[in-house]
N, C-alpha and C positions, 0 to 999 in steps of 0.2 A: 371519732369522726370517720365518715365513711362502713363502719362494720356491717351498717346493715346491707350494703351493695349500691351504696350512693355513690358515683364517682362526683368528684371536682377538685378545684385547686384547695391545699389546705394553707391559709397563713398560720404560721405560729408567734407569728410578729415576734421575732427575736432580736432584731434590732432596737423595736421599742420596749421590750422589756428589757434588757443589756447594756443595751448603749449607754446611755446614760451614765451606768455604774462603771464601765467601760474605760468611758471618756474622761472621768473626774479621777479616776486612777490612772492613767496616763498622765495626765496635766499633773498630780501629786509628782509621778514620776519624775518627769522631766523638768520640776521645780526642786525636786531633792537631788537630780543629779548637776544643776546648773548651782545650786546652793555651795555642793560640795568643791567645785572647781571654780569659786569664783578668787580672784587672785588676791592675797593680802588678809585672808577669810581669818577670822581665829577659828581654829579646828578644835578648841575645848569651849566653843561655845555653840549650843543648835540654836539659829532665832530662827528658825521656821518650823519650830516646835507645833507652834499654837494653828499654824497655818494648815500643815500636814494634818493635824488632828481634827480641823472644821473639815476638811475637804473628804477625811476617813468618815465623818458623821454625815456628809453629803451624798456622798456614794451610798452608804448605807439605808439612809432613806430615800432616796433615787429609786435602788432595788424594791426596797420593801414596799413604795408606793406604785409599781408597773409589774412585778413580778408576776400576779394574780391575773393579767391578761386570758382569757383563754383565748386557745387558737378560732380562725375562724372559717368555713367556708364557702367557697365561690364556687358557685352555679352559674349555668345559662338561664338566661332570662324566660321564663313559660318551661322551662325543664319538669315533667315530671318526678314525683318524689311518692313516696307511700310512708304514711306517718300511722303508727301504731299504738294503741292508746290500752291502758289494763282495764278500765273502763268503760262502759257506754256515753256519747256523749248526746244530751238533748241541745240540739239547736230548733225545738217549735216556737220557742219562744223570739225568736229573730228571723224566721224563715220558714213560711208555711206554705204547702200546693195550694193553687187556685186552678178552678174547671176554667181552664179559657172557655170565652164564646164559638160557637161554631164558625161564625163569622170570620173569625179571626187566622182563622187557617189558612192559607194558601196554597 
């Protein structure tokens, strides 16, 4: 984005592709370290085994469903741009000259 000499802003939306995945690792976290310090706990038993492992498959497709974002960017509004094409393109089919009337001049 930008190569060809286009400036603007670019988003790379990094929060919405991360976050997400981010955020449910954290919350893992600070449920595995509240698990570990809770008073009376038996320490030869994990019961948030099952918990830890949904929240690993949550994250995982969190990622895998936002990761594909591409970046985007932002322009002024009427900004010119020059777009280049390998091609010719026919637009006579949507868009043809017509002789205005003399009339019609001003």
């Amino acid at each position: 984005m930008g190569e060809a000499g286009i400036s603007g802003r670019i988003d790379t939306h990094f929060w919405e592709r991360f976050g997400n995945a981010l955020m449910l690792s954290t919350v893992q976290d600070v449920a595995a370290a509240a698990a570990n310090t809770a008073p009376g706990k038996d320490r030869n038993t994990d019961y948030t085994e099952n918990t830890r492992a949904a929240a690993s498959e949550m994250a995982k497709t969190a990622l895998e469903n936002s990761i594909n974002i591409p970046p985007t960017m932002y322009l002024n509004q009427g900004e010119v741009i020059g777009i280049m094409t390998g091609t010719d393109i026919d637009f006579s089919s949507v868009y043809q000259l017509r002789l205005k009337p003399r009339w019609y001049e001003r």
